[in-house]
C-alpha positions in Angstrom: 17.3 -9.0 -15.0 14.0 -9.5 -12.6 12.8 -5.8 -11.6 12.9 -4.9 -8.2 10.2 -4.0 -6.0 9.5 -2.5 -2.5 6.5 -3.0 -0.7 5.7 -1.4 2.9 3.5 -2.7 5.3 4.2 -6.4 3.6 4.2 -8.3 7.0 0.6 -9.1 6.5 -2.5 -8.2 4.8 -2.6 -6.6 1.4 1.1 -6.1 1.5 1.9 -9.3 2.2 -0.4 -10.5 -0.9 1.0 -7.8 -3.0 4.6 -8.9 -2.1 3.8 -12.2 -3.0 2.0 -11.8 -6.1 4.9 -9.3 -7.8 6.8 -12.2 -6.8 4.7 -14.5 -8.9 5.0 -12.2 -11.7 8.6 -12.4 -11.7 10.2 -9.6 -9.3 12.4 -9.8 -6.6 10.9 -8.2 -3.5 12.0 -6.3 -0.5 9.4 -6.7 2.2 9.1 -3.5 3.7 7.5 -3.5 8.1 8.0 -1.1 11.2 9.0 -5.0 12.3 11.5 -6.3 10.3 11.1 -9.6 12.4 7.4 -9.7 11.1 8.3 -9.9 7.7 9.7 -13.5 7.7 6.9 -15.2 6.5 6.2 -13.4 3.5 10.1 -13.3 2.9 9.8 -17.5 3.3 7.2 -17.4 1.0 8.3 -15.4 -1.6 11.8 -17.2 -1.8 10.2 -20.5 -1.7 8.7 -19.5 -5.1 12.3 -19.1 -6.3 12.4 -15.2 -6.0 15.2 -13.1 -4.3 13.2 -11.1 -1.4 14.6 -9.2 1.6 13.6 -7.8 5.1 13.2 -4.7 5.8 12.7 -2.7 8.9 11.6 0.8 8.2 9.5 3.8 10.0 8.4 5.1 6.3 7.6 8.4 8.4 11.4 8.6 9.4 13.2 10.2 6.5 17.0 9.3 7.6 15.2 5.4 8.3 13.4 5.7 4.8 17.1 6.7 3.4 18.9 3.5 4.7 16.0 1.2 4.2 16.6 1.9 0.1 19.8 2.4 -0.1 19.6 -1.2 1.3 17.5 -2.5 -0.9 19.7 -1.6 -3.9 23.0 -2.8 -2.6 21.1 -6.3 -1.6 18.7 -6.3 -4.8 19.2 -3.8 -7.1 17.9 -0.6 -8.1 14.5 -0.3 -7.3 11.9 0.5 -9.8 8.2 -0.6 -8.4 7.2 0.6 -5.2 4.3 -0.4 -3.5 3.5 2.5 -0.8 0.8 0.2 1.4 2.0 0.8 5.4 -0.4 2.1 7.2 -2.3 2.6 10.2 -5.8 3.8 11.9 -6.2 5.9 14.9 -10.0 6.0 14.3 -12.3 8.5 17.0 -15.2 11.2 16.7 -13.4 14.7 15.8 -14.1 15.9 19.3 -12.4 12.9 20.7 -9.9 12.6 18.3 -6.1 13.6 19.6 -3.0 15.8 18.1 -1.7 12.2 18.3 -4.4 10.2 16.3 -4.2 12.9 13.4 -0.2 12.9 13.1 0.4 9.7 13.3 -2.0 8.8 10.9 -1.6 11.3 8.2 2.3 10.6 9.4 2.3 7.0 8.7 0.2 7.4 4.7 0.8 10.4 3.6 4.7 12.0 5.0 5.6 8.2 4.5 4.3 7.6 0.8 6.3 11.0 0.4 9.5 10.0 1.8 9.2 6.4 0.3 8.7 8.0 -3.5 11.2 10.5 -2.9 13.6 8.0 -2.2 13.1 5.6 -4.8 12.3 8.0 -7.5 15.6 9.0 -8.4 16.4 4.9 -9.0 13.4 4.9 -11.4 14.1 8.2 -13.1 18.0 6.7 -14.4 16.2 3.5 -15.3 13.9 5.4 -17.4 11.2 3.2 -16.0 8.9 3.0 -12.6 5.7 1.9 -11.8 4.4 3.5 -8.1 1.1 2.2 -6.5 -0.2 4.5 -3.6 -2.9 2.2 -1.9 -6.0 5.0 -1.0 -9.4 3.6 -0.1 -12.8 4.3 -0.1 -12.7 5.8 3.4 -11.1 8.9 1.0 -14.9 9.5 0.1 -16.2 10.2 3.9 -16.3 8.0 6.9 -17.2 8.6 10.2 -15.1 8.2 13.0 -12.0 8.8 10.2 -11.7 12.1 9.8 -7.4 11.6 9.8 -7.3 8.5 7.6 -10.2 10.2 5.2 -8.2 13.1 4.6 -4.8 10.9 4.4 -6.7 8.8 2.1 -8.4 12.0 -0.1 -4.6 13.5 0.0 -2.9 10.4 -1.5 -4.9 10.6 -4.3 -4.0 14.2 -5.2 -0.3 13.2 -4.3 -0.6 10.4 -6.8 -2.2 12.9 -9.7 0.7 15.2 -9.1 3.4 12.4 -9.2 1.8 11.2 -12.4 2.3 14.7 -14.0 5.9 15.1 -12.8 7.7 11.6 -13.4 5.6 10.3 -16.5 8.2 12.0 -18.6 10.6 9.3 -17.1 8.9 6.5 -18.2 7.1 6.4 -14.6 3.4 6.1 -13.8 2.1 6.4 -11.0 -1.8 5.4 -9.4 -3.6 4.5 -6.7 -6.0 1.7 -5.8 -8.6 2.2 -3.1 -9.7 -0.9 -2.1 -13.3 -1.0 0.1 -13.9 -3.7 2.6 -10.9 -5.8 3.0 -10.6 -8.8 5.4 -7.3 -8.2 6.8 -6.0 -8.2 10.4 -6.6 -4.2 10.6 -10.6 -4.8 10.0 -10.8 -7.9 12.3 -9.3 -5.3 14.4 -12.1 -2.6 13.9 -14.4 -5.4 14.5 -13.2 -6.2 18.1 -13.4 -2.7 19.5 -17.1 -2.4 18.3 -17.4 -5.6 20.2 -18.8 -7.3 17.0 -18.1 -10.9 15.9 -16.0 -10.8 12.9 -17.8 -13.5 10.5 -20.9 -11.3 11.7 -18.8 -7.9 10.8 -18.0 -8.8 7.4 -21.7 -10.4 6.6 -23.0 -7.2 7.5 -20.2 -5.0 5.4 -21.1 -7.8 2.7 -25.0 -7.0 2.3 -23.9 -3.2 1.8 -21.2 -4.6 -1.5 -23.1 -5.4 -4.8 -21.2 -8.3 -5.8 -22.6 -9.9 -2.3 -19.3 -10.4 -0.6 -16.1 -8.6 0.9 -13.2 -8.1 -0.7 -9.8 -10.3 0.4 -6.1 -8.8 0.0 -5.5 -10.8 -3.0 -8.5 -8.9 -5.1 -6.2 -5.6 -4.1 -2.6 -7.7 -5.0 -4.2 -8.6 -8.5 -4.8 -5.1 -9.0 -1.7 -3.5 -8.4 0.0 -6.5 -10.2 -1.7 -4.9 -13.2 -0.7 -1.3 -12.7 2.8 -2.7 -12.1 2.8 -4.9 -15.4 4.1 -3.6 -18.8 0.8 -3.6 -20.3 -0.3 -0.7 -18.1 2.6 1.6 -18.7 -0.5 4.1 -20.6 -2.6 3.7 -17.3 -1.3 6.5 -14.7 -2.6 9.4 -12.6 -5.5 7.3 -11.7 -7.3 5.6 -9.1 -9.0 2.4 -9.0 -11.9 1.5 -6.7 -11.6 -2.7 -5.3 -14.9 -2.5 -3.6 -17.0 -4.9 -4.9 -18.9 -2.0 -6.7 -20.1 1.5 -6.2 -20.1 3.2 -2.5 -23.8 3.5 -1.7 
């Protein structure tokens, strides 16, 4: 029987890629978007490849909407046992412009909803005596200005991920965290526009500052977690792996 995995934010991006490459290693996928509506491309893809996936709509900061959205998931899958904890947002500003509303929604959106989303599924990996959970982090978790809410959401998911490694590896569960650098996804293009920068410009800039010479696309993060998802990584867990091209200068 094909494990079952959930990945949040998969409309686009990284999740999308990540969605599609646990599908490609043999795991039916529920795609996991505050727009369930969003998700039908990667749900296309995924069961044109001959694997079961579903749509999901889900506020993974809304416990009661993070409750349905699994139980769901199992009735119409099965029991989950990978989970993928990827949604997420920026709200980026200067401290002293920076609203209550930029910091909880932020550290709302990655941190409260990698909580609720593990809390959830944890119980279904616990019985099955097997789990693999990938928090995504990112180098913004070492400093970055303008991002003091998604630096410390970032910085707090990899603690979070340390102490869930501790907990449920007795279980037969890891748990780790990638923290991918420059990624060319929507959410960057994004970035790019409100400094009024071109975006091929943008990412040749980001790409002189990256020692292997170029930026990193959301299938170097997928290929990633497919490994810390995989059987052969079930003595890897409570760590974090940097996909950035090489150390942060």
């Amino acid at each position: 029987m094909a494990r079952v995995a959930i990945v949040t934010g998969a409309a686009r991006g990284i999740g999308a890629a990540t969605a599609r490459r646990l599908a490609a290693d043999g795991m039916d996928v529920a795609v996991l978007d505050l727009d369930e509506a969003a998700c039908k491309d990667t749900v296309d893809r995924i069961t044109e490849s001959g694997r079961r996936a579903l749509a999901v709509g889900a506020n993974v900061a809304d416990a009661q909407q993070v409750a349905s959205a699994v139980a769901r998931v199992a009735d119409g899958l099965g029991p989950p046992t990978v989970l993928v904890n990827n949604a997420g947002v920026v709200r980026d500003n200067l401290l002293f412009k920076m609203t209550d509303d930029d910091w909880d929604t932020v550290l709302g959106v990655h941190l409260r909803g990698a909580f609720l989303m593990s809390r959830a599924t944890q119980a279904h990996m616990t019985e099955q005596r097997w789990g693999r959970i990938v928090n995504l982090s990112s180098s913004s978790a070492l400093g970055n200005r303008g991002q003091a809410n998604y630096s410390a959401a970032k910085a707090g998911l990899q603690g979070f991920t340390k102490t869930l490694a501790i907990e449920l590896g007795p279980f037969g569960v890891t748990v780790n965290a990638v923290a991918p650098g420059f990624i060319a996804t929507e959410m960057t293009a994004a970035t790019a526009a409100r400094m009024g920068v071109d975006f091929v410009e943008f990412q040749e800039m980001a790409a002189q500052q990256i020692p292997v010479g170029r930026v990193g696309q959301p299938e170097d993060v997928a290929h990633t977690i497919s490994f810390l998802t995989s059987e052969g990584a079930s003595f890897v867990s409570g760590q974090v792996i940097y996909v950035a091209g090489g150390p942060r200068a």
